[in-house]
GUDRENPA-105650 format. One line per 2 residues: their letters; for each residue x, y, z of N, C-alpha, C, O, CB. Coordinates in steps of 0.02 Angstrom, whole numbers. Glycine has a CB too. Layout:
N
A = X Y Z X Y Z X Y Z X Y Z X Y Z ~ ... .
This chain:
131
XX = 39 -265 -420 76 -326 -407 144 -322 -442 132 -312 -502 35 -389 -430 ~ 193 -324 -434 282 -352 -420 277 -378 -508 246 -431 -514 302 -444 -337 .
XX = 294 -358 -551 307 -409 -620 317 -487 -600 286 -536 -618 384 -386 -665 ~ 380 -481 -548 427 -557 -554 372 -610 -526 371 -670 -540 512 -560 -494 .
XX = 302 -562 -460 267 -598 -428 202 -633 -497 169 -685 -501 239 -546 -358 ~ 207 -587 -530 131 -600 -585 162 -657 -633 128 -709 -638 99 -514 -647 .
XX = 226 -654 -671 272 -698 -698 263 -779 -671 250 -830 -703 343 -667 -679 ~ 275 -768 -595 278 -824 -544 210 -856 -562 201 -908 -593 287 -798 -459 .
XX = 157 -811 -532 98 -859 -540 58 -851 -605 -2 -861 -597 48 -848 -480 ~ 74 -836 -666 57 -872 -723 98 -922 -742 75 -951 -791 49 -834 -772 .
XX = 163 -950 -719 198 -999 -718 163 -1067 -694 150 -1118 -726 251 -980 -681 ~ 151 -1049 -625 103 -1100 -601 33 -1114 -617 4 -1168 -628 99 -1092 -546 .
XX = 11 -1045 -617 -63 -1083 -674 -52 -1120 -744 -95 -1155 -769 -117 -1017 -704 ~ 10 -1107 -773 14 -1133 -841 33 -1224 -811 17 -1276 -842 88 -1082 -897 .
XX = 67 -1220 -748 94 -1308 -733 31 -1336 -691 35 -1398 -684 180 -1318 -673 ~ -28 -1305 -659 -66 -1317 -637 -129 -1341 -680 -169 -1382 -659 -67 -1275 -603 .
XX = -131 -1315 -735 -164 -1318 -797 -167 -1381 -825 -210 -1426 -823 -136 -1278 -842 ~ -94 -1373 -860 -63 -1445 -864 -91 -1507 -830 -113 -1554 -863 3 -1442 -838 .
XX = -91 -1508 -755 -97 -1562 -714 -184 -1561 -718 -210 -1615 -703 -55 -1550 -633 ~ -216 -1524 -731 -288 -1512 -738 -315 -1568 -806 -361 -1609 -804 -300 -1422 -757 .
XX = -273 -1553 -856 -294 -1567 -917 -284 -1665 -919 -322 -1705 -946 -242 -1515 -977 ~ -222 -1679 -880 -187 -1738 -874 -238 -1786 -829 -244 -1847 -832 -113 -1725 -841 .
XX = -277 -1732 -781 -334 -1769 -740 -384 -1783 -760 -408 -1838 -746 -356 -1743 -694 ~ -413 -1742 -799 -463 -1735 -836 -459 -1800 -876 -505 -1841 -875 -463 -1670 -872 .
XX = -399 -1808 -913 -411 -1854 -964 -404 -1923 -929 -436 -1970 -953 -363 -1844 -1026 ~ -370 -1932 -882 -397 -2016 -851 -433 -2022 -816 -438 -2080 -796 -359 -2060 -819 .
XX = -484 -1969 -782 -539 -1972 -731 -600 -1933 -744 -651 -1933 -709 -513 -1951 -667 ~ -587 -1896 -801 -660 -1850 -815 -690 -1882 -821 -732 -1869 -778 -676 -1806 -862 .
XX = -717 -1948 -862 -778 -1973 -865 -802 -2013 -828 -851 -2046 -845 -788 -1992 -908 ~ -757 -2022 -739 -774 -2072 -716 -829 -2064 -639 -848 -2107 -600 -706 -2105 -711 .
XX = -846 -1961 -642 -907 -1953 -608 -943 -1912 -656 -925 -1887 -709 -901 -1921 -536 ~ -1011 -1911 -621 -1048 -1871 -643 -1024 -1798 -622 -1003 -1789 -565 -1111 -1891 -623 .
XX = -1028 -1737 -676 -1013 -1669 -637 -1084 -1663 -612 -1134 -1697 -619 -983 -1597 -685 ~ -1063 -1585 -567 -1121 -1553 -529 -1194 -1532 -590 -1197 -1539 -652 -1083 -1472 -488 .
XX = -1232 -1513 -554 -1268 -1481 -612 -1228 -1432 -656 -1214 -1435 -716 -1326 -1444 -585 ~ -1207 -1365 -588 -1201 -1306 -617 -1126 -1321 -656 -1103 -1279 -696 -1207 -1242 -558 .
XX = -1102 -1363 -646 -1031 -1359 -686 -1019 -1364 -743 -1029 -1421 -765 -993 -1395 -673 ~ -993 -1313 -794 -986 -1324 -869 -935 -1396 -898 -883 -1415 -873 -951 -1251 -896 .
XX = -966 -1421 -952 -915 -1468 -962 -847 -1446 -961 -838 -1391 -935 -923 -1498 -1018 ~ -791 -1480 -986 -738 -1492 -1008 -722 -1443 -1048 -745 -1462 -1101 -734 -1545 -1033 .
XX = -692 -1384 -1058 -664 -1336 -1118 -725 -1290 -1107 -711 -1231 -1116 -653 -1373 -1209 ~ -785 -1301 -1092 -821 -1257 -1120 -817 -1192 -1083 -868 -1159 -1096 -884 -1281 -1125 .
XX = -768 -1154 -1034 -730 -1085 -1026 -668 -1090 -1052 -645 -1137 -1085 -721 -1060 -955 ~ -639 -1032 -1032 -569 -1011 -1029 -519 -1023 -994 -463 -1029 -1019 -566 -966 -1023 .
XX = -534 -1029 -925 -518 -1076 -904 -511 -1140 -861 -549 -1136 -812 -504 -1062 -907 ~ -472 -1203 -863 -483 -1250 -823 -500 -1282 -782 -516 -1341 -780 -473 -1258 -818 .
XX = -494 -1224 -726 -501 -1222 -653 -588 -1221 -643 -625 -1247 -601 -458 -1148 -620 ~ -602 -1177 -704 -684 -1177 -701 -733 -1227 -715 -789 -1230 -691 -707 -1135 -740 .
XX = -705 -1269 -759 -734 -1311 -799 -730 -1395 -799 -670 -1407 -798 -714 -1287 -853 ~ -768 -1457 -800 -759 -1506 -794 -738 -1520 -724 -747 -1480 -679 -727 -1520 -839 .
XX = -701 -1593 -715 -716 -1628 -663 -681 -1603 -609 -707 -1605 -553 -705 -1691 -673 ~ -602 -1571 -623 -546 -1561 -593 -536 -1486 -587 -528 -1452 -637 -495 -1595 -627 .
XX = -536 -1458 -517 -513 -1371 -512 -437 -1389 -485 -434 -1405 -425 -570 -1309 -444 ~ -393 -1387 -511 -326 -1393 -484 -320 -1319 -449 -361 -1278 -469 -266 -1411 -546 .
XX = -275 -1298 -402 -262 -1255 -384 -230 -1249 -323 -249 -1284 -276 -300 -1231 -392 ~ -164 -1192 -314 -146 -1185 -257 -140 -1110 -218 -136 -1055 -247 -93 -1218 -262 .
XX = -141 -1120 -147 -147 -1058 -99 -79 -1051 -57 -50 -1097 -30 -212 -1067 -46 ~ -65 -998 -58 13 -982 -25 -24 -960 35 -73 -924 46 75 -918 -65 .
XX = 42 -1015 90 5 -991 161 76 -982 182 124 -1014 161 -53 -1051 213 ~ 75 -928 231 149 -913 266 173 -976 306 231 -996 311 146 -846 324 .
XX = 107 -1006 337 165 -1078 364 181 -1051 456 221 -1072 498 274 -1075 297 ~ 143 -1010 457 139 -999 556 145 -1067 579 197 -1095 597 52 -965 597 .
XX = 81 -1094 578 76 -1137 617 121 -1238 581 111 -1296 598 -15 -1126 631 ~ 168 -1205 530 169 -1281 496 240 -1293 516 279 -1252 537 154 -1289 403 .
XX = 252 -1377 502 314 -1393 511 365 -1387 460 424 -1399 471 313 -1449 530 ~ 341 -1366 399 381 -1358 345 389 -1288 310 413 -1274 255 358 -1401 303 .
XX = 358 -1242 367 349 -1180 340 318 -1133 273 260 -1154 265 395 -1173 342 ~ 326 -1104 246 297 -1064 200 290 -1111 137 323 -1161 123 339 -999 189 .
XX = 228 -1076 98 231 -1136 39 166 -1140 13 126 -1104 42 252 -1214 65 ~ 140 -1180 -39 97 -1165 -81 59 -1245 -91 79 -1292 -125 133 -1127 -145 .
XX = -11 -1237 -42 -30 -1302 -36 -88 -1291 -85 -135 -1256 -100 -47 -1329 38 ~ -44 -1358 -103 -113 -1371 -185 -173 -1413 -158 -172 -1463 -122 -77 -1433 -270 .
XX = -219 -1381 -184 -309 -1414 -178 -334 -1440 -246 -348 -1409 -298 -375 -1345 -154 ~ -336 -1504 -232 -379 -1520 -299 -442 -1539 -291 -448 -1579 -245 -352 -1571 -339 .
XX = -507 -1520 -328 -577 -1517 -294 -583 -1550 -358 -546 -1539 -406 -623 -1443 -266 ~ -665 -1618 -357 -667 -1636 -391 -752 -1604 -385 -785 -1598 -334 -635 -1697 -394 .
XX = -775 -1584 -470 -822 -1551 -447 -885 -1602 -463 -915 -1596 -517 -823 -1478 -478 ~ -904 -1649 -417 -973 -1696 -419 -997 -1717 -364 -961 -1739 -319 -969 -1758 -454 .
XX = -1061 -1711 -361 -1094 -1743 -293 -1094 -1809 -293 -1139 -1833 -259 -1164 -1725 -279 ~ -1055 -1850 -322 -1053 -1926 -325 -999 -1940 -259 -950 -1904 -249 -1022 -1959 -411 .
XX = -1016 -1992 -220 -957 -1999 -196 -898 -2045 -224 -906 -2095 -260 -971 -2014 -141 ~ -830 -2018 -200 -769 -2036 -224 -732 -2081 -184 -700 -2051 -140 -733 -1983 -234 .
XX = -724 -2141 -183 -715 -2171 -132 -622 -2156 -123 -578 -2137 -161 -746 -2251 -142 ~ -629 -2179 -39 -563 -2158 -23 -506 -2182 -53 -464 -2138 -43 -555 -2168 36 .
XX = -477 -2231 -89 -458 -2263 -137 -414 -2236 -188 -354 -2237 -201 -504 -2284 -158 ~ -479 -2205 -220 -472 -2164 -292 -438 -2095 -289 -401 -2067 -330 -544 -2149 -324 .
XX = -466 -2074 -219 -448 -2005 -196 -376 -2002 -204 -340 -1958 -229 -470 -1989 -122 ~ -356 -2078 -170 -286 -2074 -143 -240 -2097 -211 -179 -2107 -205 -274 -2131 -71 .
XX = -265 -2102 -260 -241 -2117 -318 -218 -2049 -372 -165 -2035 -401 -294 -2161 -346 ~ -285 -2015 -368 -283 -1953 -384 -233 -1894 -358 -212 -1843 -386 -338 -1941 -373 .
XX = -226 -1917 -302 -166 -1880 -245 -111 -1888 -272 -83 -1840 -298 -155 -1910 -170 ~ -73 -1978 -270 -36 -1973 -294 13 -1963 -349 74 -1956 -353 -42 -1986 -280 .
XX = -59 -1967 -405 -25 -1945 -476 -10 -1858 -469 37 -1829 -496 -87 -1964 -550 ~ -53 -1832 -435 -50 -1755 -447 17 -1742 -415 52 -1697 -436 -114 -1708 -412 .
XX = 37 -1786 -358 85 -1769 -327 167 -1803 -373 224 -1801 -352 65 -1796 -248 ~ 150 -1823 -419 198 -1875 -442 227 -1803 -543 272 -1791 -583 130 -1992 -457 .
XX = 162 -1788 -526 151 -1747 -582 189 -1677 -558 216 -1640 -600 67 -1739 -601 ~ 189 -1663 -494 188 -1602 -492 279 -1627 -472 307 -1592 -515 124 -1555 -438 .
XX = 318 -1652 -447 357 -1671 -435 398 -1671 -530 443 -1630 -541 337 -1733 -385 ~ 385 -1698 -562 387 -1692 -635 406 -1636 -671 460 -1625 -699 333 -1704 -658 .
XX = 345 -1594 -666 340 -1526 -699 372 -1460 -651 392 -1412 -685 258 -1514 -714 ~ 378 -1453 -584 402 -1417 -549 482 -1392 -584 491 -1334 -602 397 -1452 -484 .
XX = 554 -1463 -591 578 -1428 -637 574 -1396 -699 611 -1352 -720 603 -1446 -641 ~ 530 -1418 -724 537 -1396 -802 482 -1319 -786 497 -1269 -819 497 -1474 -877 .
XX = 450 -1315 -761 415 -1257 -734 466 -1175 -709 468 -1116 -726 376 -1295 -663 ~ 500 -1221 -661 545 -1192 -605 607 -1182 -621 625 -1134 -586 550 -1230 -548 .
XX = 646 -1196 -650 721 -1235 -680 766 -1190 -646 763 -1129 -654 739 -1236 -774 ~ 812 -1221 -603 854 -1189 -552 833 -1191 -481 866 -1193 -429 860 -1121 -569 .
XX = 777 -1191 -491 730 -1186 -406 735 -1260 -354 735 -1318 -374 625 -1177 -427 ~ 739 -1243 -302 752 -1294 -258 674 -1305 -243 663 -1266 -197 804 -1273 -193 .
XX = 637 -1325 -252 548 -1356 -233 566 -1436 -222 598 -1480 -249 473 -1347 -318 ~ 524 -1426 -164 503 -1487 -149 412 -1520 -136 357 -1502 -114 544 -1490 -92 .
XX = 424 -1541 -146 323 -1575 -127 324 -1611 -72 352 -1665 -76 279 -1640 -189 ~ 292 -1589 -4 286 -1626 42 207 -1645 59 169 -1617 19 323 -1594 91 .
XX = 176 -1683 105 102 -1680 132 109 -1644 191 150 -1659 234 66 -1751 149 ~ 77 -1603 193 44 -1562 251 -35 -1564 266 -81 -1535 236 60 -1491 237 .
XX = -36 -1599 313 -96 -1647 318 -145 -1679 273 -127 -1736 258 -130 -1622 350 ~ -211 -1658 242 -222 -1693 204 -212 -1690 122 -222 -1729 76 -269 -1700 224 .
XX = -176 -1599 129 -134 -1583 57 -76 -1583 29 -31 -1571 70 -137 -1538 42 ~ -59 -1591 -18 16 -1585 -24 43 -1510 -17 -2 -1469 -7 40 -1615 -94 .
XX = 98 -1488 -21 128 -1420 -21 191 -1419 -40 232 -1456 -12 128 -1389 39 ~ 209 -1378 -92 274 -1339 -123 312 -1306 -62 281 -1269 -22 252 -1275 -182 .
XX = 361 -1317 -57 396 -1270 -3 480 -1272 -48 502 -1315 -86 393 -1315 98 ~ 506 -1220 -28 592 -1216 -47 576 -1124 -85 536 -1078 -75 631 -1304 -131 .
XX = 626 -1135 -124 657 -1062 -160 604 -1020 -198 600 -1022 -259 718 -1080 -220 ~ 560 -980 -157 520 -940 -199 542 -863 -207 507 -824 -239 452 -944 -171 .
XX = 584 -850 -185 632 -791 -191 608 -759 -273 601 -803 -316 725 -823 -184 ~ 599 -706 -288 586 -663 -322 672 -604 -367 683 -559 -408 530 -630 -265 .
XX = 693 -633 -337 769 -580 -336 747 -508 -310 690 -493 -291 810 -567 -426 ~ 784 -478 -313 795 -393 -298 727 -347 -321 709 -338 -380 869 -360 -351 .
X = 708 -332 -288 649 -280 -312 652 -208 -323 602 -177 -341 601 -281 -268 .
């Protein structure tokens, strides 16, 4: 893998993290987790553990109106149901968060956060420079 590409996405796991930890703390205790799911801290890392797997997938954007870009999934890990409500609450802070931290993450970068259907997605300047 590309340095500038591995650089890139420990950048975003470190702002994805972030938004993990920020969830965690106003909504972790408000389902039950799965069985198999470790509490809160108890891995390495976040994505594994407790209520919230933040995370995003780069899709080229064939078929989208906003093209290429990096749609974030946030999975909440409990068989409780979440009513639609909360969901949409949870949405918007992550989206309000990620809007936030993107500069200070990114600094110089043109990102934007749009919805692409029922996820949000990063789209703008992912350029790598010269290889």
């Amino acid at each position: 893998m590309h340095p500038r590409l591995m650089a890139w996405d420990h950048t975003m796991k470190a702002m994805l993290d972030r938004i993990d930890h920020i969830l965690e703390d106003r909504y972790g205790h408000q389902w039950k987790l799965r069985r198999n799911r470790p509490q809160r801290g108890e891995t390495a890392n976040p994505q594994a553990d407790g209520l919230f797997d933040v995370d995003v997938i780069f899709t080229p954007g064939y078929r989208s109106r906003h093209g290429r870009g990096y749609l974030v999934e946030i999975i909440l890990a409990t068989d409780q149901a979440v009513a639609t409500e909360e969901r949409a609450e949870i949405e918007a802070l992550t989206q309000d968060l990620l809007l936030h931290f993107l500069p200070e993450y990114f600094p110089g970068r043109q990102l934007r956060v749009v919805r692409e259907g029922a996820m949000y997605k990063i789209i703008g300047d992912f350029r790598l420079g010269r290889t």
